[in-house]
mmCIF file as Biopython writes it, N, C-alpha, C and O atoms, coordinates in Angstrom:
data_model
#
loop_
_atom_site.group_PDB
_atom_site.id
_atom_site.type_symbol
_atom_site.label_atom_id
_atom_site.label_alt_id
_atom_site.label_comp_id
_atom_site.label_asym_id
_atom_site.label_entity_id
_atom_site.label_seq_id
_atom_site.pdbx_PDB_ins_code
_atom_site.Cartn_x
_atom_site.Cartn_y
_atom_site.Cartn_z
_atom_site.occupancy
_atom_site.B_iso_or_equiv
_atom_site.auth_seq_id
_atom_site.auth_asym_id
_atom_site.pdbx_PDB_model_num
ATOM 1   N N  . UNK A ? 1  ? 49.639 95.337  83.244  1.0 0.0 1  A 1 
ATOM 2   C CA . UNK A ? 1  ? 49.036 94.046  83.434  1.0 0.0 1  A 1 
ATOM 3   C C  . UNK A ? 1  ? 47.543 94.163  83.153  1.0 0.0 1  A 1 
ATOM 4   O O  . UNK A ? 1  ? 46.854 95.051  83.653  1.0 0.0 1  A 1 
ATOM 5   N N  . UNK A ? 2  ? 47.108 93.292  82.388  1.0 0.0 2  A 1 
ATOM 6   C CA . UNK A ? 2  ? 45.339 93.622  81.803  1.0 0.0 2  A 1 
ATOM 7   C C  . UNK A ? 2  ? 45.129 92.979  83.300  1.0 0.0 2  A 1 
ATOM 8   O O  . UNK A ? 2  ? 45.778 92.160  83.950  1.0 0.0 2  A 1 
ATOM 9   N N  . UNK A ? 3  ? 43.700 93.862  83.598  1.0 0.0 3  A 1 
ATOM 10  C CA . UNK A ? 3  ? 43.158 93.498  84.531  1.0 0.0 3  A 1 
ATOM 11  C C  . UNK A ? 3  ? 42.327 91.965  84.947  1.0 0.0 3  A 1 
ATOM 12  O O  . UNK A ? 3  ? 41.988 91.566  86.061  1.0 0.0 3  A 1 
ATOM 13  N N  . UNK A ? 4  ? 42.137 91.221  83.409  1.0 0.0 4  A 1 
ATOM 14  C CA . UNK A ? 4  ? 41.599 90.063  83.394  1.0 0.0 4  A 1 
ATOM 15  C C  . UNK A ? 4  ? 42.575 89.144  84.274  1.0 0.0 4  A 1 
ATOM 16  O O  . UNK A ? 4  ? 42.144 88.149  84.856  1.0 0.0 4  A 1 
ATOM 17  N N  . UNK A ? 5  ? 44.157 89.611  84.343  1.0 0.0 5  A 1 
ATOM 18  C CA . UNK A ? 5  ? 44.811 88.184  84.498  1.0 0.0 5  A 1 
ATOM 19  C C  . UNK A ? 5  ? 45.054 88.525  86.282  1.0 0.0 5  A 1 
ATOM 20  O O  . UNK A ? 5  ? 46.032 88.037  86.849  1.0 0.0 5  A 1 
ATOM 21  N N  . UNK A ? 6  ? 43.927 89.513  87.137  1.0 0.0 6  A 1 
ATOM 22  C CA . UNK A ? 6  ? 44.378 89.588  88.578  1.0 0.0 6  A 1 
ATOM 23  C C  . UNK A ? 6  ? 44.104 87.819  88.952  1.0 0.0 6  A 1 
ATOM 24  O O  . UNK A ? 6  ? 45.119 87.448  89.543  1.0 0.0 6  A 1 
ATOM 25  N N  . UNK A ? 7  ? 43.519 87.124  88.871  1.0 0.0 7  A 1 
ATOM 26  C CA . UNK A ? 7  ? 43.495 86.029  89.500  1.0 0.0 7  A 1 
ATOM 27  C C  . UNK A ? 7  ? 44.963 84.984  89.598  1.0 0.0 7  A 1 
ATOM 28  O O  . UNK A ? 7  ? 45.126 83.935  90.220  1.0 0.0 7  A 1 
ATOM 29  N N  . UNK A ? 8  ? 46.117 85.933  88.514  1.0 0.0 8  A 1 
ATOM 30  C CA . UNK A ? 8  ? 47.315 85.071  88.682  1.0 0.0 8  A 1 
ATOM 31  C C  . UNK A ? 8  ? 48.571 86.308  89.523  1.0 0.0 8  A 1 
ATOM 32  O O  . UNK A ? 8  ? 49.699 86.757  89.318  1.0 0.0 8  A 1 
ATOM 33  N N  . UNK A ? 9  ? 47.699 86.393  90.312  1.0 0.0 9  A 1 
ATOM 34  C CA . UNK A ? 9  ? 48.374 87.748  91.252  1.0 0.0 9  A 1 
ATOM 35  C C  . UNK A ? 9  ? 48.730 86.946  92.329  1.0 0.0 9  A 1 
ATOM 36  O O  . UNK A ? 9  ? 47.790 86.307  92.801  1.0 0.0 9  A 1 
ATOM 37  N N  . UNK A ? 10 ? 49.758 86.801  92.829  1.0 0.0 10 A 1 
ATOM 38  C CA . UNK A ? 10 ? 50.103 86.332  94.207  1.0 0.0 10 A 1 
ATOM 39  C C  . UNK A ? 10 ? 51.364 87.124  95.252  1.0 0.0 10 A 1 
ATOM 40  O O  . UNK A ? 10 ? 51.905 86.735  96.287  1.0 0.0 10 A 1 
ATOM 41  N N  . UNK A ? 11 ? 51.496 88.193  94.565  1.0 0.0 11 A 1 
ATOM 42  C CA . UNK A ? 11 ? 52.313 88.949  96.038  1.0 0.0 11 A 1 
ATOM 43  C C  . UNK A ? 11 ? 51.327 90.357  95.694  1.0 0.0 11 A 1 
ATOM 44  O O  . UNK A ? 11 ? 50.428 90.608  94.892  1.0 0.0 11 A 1 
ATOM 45  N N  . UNK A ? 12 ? 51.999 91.056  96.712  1.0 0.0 12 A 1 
ATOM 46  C CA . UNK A ? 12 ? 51.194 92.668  96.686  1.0 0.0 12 A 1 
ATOM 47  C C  . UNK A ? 12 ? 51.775 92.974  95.454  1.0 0.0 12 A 1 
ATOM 48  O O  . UNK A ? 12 ? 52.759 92.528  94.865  1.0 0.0 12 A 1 
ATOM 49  N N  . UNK A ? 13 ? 50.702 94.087  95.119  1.0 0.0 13 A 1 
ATOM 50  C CA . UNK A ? 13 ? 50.495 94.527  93.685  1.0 0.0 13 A 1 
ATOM 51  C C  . UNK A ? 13 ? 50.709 96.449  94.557  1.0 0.0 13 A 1 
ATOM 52  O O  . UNK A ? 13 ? 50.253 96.863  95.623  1.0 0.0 13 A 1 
ATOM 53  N N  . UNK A ? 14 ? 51.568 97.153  93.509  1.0 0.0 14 A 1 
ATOM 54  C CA . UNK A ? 14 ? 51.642 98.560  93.490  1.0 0.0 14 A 1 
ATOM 55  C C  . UNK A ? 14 ? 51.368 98.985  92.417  1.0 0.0 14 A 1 
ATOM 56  O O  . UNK A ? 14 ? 52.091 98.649  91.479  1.0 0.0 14 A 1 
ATOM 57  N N  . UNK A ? 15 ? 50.280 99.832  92.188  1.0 0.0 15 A 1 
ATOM 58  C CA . UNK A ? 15 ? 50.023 100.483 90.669  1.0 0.0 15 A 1 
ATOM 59  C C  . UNK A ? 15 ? 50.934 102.140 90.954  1.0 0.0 15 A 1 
ATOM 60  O O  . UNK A ? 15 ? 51.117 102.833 91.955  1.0 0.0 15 A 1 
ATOM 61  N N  . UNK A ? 16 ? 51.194 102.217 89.995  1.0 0.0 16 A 1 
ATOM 62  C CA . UNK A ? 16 ? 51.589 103.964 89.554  1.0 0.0 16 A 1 
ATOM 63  C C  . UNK A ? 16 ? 50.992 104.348 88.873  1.0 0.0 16 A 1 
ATOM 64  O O  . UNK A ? 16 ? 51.165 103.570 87.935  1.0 0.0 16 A 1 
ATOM 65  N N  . UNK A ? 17 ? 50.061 105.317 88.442  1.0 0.0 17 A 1 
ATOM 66  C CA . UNK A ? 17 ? 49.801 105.426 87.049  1.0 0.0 17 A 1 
ATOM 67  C C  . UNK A ? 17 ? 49.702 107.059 86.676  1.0 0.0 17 A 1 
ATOM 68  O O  . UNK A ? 17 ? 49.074 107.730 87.496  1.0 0.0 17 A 1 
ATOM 69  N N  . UNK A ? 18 ? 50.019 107.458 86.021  1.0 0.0 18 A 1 
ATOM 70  C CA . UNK A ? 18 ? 49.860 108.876 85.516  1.0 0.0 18 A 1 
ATOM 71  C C  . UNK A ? 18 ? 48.260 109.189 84.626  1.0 0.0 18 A 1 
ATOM 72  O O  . UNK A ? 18 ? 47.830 108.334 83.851  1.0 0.0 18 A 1 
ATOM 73  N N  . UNK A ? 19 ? 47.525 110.468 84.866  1.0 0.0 19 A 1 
ATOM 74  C CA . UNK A ? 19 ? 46.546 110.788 85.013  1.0 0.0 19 A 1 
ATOM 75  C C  . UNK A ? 19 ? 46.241 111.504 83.780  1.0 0.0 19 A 1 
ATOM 76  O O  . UNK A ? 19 ? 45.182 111.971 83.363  1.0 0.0 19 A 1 
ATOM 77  N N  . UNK A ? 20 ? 47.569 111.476 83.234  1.0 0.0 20 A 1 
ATOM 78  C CA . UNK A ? 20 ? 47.490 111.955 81.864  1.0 0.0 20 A 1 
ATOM 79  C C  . UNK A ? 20 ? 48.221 110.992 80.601  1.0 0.0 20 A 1 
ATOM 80  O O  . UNK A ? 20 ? 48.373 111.379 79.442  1.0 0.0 20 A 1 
ATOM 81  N N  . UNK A ? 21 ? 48.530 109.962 81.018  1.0 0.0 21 A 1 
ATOM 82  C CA . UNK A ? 21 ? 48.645 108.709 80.139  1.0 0.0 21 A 1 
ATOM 83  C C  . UNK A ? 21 ? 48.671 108.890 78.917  1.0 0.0 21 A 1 
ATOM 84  O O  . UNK A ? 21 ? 47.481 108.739 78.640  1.0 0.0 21 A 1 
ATOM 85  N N  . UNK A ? 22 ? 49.186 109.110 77.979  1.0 0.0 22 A 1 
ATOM 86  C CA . UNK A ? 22 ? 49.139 109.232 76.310  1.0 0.0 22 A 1 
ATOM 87  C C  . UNK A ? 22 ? 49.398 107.894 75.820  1.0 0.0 22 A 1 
ATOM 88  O O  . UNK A ? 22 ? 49.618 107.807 74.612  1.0 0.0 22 A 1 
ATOM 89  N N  . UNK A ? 23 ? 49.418 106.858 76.493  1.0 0.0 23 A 1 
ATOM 90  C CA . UNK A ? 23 ? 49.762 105.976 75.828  1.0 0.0 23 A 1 
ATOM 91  C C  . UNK A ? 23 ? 49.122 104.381 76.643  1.0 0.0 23 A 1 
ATOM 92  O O  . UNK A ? 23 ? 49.124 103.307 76.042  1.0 0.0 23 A 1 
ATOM 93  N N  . UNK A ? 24 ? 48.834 104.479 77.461  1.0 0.0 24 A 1 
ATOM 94  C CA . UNK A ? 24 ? 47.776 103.356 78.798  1.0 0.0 24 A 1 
ATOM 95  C C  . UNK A ? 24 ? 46.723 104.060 79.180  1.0 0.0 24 A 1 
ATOM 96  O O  . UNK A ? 24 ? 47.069 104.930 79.979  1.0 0.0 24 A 1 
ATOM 97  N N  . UNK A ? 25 ? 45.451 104.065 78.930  1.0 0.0 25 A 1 
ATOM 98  C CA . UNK A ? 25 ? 44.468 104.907 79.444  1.0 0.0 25 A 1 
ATOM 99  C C  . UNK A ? 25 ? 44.217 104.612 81.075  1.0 0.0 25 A 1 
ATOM 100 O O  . UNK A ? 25 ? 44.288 103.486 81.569  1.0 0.0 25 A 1 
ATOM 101 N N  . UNK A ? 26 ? 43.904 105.865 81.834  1.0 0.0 26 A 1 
ATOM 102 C CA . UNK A ? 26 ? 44.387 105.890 83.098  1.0 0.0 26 A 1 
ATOM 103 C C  . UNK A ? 26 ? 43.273 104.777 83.662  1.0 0.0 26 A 1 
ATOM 104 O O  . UNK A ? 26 ? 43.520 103.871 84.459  1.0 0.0 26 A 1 
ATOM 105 N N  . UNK A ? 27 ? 42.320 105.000 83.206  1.0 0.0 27 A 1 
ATOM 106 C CA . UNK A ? 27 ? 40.961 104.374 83.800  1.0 0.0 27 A 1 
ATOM 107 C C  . UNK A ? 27 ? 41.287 102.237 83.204  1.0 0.0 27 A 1 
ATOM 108 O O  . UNK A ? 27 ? 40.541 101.298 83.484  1.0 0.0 27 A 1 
ATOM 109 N N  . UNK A ? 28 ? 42.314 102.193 82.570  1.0 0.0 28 A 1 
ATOM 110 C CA . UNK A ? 28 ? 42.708 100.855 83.000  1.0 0.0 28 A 1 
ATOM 111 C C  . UNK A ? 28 ? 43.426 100.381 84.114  1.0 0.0 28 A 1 
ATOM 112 O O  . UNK A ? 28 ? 43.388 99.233  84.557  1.0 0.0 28 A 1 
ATOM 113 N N  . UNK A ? 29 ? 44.155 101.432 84.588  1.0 0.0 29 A 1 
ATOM 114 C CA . UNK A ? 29 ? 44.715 101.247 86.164  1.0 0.0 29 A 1 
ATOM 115 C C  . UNK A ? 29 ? 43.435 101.330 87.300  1.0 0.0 29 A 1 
ATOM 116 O O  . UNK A ? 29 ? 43.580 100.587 88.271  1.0 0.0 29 A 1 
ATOM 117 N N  . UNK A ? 30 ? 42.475 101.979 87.273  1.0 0.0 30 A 1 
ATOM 118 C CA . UNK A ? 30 ? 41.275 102.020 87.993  1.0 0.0 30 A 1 
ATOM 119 C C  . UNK A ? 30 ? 40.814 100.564 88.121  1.0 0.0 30 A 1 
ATOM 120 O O  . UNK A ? 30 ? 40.690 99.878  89.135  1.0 0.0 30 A 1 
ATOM 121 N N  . UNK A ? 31 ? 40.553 100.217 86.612  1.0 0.0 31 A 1 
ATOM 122 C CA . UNK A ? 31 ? 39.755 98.702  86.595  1.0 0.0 31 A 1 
ATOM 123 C C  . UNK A ? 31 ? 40.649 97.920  87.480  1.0 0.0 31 A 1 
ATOM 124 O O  . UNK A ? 31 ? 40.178 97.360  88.470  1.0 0.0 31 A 1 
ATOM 125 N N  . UNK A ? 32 ? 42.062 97.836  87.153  1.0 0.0 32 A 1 
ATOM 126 C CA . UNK A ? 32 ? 42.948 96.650  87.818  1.0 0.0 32 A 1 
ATOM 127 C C  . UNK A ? 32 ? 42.751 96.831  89.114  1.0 0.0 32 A 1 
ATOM 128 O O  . UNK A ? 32 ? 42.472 95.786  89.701  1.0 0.0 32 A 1 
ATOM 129 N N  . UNK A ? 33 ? 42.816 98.193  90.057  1.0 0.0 33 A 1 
ATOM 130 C CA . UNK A ? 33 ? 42.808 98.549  91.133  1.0 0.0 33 A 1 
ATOM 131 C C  . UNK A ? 33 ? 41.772 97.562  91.756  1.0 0.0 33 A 1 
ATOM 132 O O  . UNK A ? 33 ? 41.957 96.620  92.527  1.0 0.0 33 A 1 
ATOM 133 N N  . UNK A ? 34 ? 40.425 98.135  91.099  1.0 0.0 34 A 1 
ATOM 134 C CA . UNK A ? 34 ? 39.142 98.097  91.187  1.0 0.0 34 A 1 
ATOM 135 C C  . UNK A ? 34 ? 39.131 96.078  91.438  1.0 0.0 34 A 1 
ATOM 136 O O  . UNK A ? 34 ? 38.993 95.604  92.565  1.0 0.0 34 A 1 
ATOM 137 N N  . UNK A ? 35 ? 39.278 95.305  90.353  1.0 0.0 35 A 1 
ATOM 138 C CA . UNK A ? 35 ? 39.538 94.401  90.560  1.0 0.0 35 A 1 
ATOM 139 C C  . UNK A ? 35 ? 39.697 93.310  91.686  1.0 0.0 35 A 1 
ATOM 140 O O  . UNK A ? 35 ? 39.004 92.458  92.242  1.0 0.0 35 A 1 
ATOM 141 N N  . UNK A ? 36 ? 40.911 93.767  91.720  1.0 0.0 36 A 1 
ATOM 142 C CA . UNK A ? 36 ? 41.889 93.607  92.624  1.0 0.0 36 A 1 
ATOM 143 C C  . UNK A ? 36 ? 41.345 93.759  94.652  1.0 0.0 36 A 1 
ATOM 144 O O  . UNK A ? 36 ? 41.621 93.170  95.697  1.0 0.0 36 A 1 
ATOM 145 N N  . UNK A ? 37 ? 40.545 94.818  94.247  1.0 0.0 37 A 1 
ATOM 146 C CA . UNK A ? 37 ? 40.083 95.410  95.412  1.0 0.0 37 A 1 
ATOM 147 C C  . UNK A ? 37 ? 38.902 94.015  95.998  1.0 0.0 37 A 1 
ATOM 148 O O  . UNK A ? 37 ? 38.878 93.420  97.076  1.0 0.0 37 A 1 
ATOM 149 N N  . UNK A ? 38 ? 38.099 93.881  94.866  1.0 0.0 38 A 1 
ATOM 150 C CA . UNK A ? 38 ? 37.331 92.651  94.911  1.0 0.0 38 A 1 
ATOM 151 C C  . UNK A ? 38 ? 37.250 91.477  95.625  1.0 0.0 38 A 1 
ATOM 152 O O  . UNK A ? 38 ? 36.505 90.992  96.476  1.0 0.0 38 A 1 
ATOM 153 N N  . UNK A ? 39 ? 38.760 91.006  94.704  1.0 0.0 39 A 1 
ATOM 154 C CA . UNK A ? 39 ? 39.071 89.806  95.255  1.0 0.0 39 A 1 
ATOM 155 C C  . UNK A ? 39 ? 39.755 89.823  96.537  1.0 0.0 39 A 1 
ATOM 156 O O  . UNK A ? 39 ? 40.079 88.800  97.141  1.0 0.0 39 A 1 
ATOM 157 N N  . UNK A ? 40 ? 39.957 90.957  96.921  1.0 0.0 40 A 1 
ATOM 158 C CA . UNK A ? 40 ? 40.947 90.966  98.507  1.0 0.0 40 A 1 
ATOM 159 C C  . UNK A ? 40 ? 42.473 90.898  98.387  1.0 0.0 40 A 1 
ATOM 160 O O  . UNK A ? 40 ? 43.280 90.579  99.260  1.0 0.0 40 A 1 
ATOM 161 N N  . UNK A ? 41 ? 42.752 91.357  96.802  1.0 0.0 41 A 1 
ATOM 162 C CA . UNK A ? 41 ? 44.310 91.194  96.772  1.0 0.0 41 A 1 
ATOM 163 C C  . UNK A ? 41 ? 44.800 92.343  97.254  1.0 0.0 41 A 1 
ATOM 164 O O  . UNK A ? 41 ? 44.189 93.411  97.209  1.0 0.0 41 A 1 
ATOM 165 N N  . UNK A ? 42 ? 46.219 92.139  97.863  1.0 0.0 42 A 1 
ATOM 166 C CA . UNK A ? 42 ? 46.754 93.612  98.285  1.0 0.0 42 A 1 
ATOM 167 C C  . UNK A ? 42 ? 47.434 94.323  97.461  1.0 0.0 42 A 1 
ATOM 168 O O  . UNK A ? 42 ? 48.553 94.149  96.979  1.0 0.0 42 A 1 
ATOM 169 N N  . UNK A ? 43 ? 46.346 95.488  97.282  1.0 0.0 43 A 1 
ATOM 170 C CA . UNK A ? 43 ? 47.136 96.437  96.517  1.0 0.0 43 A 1 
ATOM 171 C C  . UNK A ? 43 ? 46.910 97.622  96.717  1.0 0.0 43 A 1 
ATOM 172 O O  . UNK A ? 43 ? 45.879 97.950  97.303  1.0 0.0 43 A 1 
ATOM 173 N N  . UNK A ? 44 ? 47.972 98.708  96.206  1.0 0.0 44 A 1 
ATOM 174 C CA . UNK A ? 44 ? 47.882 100.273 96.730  1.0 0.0 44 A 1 
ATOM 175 C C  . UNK A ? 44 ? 48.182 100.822 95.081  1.0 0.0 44 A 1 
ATOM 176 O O  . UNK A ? 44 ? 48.960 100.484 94.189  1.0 0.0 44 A 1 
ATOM 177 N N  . UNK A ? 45 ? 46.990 101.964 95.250  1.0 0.0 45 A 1 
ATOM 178 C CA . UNK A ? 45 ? 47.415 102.650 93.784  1.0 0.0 45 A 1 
ATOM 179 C C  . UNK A ? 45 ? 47.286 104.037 93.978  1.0 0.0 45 A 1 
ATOM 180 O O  . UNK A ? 45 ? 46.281 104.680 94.281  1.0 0.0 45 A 1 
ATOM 181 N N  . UNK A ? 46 ? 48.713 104.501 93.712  1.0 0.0 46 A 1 
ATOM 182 C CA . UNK A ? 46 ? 48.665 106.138 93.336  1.0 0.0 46 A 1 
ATOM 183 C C  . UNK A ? 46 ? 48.741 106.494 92.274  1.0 0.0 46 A 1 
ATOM 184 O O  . UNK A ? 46 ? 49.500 106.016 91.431  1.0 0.0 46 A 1 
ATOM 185 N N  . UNK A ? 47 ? 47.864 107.521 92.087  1.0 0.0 47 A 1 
ATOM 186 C CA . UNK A ? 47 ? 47.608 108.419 90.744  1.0 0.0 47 A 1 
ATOM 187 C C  . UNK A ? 47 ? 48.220 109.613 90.964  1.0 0.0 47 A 1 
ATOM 188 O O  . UNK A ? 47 ? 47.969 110.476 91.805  1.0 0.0 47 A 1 
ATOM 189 N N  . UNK A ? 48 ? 49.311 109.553 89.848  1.0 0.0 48 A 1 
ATOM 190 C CA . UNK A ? 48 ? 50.591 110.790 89.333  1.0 0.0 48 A 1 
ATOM 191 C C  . UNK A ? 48 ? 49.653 111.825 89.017  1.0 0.0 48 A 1 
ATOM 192 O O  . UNK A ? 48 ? 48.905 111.582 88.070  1.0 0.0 48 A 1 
ATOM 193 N N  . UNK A ? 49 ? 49.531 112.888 89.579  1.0 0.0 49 A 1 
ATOM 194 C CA . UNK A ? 49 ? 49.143 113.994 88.936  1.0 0.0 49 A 1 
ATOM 195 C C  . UNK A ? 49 ? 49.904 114.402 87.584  1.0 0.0 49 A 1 
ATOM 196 O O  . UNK A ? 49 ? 51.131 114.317 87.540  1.0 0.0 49 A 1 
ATOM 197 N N  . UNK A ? 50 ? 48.954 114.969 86.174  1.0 0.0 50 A 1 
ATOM 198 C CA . UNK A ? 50 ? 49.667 115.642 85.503  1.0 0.0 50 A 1 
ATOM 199 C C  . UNK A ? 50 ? 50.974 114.875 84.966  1.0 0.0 50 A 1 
ATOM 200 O O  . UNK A ? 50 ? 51.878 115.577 84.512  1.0 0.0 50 A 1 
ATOM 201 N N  . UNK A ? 51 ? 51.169 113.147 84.993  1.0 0.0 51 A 1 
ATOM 202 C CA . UNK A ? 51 ? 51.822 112.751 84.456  1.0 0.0 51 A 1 
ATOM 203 C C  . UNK A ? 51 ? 51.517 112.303 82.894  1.0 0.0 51 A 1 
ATOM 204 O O  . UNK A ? 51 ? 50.403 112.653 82.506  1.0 0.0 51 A 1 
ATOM 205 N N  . UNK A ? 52 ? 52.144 111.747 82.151  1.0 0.0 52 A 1 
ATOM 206 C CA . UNK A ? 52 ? 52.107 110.928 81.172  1.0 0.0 52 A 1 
ATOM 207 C C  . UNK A ? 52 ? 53.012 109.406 81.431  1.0 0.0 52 A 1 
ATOM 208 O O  . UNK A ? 52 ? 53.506 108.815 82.392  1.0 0.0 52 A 1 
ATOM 209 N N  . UNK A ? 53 ? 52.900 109.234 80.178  1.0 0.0 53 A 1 
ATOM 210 C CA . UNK A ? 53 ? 54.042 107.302 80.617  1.0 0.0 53 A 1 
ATOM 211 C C  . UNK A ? 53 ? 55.479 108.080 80.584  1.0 0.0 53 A 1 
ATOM 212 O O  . UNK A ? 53 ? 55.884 109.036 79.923  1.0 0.0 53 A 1 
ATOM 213 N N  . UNK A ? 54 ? 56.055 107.277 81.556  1.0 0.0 54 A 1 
ATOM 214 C CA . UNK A ? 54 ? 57.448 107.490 81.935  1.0 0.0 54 A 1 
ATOM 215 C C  . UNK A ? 54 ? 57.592 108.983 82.239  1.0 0.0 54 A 1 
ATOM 216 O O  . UNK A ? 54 ? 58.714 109.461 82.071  1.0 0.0 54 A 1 
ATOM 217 N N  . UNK A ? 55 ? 56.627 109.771 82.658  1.0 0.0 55 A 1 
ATOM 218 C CA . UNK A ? 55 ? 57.350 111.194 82.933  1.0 0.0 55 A 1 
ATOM 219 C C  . UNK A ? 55 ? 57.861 111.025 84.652  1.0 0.0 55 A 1 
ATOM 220 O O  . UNK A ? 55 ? 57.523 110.254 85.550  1.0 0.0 55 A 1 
ATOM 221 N N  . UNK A ? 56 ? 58.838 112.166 84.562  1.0 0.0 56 A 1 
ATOM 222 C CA . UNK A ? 56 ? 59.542 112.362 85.548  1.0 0.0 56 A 1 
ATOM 223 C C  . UNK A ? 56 ? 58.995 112.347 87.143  1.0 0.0 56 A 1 
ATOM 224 O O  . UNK A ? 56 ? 59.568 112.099 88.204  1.0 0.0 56 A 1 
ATOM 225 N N  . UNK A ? 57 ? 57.761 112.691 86.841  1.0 0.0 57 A 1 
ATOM 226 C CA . UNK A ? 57 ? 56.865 112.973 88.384  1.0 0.0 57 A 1 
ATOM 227 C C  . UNK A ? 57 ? 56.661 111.783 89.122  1.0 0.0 57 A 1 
ATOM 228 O O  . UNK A ? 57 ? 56.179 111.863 90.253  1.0 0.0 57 A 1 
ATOM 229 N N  . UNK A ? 58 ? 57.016 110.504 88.547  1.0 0.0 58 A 1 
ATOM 230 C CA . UNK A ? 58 ? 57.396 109.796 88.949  1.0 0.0 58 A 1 
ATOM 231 C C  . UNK A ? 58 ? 58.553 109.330 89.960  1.0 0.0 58 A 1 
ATOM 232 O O  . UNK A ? 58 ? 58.825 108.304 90.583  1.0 0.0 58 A 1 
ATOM 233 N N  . UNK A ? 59 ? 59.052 110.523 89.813  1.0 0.0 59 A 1 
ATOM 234 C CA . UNK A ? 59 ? 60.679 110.215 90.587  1.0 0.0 59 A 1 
ATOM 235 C C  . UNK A ? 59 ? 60.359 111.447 91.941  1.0 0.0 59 A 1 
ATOM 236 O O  . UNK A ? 59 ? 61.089 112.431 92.067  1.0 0.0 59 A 1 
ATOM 237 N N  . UNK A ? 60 ? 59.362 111.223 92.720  1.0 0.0 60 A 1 
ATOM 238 C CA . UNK A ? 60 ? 59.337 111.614 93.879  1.0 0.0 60 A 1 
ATOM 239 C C  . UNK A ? 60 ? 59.127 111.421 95.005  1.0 0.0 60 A 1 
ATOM 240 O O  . UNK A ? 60 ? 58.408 110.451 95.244  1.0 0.0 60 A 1 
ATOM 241 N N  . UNK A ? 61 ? 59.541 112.070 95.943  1.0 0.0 61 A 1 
ATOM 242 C CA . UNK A ? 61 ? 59.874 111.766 97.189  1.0 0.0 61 A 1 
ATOM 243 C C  . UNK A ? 61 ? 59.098 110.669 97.960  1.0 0.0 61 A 1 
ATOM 244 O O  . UNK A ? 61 ? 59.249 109.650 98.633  1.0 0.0 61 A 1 
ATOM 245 N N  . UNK A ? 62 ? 58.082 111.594 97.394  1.0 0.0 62 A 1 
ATOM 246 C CA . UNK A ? 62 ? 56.506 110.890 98.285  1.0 0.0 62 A 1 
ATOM 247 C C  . UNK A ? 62 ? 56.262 109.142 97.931  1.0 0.0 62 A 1 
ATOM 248 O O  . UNK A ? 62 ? 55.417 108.454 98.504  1.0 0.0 62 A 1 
ATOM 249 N N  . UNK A ? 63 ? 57.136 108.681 96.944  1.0 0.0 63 A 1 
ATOM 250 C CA . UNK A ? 63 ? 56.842 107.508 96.356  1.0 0.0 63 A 1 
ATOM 251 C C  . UNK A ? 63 ? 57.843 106.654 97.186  1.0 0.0 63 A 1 
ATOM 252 O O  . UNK A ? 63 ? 57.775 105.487 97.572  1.0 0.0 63 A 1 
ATOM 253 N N  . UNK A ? 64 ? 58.769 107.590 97.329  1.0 0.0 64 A 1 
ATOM 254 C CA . UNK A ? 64 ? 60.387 106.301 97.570  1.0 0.0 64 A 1 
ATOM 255 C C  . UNK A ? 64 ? 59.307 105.346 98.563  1.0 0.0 64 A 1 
ATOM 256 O O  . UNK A ? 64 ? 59.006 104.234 98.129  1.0 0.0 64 A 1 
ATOM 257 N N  . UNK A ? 65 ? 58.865 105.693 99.591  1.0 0.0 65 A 1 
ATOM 258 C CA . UNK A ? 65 ? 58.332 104.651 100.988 1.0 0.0 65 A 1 
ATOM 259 C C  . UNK A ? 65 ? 57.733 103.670 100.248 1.0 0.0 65 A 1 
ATOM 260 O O  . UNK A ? 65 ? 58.202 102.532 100.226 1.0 0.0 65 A 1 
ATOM 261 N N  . UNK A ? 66 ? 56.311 104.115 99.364  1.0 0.0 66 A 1 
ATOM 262 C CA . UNK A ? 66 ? 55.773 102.701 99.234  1.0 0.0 66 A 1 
ATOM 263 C C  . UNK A ? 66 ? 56.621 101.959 98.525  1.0 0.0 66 A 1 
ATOM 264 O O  . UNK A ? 66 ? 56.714 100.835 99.018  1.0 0.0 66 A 1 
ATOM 265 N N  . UNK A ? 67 ? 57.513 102.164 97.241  1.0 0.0 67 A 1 
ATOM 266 C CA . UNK A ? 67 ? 58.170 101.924 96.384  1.0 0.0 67 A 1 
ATOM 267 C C  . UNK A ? 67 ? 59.127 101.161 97.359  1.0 0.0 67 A 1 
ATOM 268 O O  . UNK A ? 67 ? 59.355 100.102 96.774  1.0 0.0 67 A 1 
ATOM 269 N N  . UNK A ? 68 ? 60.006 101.159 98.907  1.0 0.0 68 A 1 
ATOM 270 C CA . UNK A ? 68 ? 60.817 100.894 99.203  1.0 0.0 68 A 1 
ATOM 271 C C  . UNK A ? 68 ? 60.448 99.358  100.077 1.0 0.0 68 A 1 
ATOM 272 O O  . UNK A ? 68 ? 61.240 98.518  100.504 1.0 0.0 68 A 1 
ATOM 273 N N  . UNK A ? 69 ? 59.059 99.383  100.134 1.0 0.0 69 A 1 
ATOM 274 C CA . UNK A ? 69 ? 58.051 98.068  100.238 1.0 0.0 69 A 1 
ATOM 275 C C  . UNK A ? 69 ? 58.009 97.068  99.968  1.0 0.0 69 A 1 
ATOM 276 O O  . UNK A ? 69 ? 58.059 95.999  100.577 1.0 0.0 69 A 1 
ATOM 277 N N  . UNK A ? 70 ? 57.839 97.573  98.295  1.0 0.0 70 A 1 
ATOM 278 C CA . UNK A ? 70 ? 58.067 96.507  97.165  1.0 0.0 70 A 1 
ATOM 279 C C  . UNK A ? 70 ? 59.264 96.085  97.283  1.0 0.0 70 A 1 
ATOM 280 O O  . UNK A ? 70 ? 59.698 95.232  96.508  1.0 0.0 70 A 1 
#
């Protein structure tokens, strides 16, 4: 989600983002965060160590809770 369009945000927002991104630069999940943080929207963002897009490190434990939120 480009960070321009947080003002059409209306439930909680969860970012994921991997820190090694080959394909979304990570520091656009920052801005949205960042954003977001601004306006007082609720949102939580974890940064995947050592991921890329769609890698597997995604599929861990530590995620199911917030993930089970959403």
């Amino acid at each position: 989600m480009p960070y321009y369009l947080e003002e059409k945000i209306y439930a909680p927002l969860l970012i994921l983002h991997g820190n090694c991104d080959s394909l979304v630069p990570f520091e656009q999940a920052v801005i949205l965060y960042n954003v977001c943080q601004k306006t007082k929207s609720e949102t939580t963002f974890f940064a995947v160590n050592n991921a890329d897009h769609e890698a597997q490190a995604f599929i861990q434990r530590k995620f199911w809770q917030p993930l089970s939120i959403f």
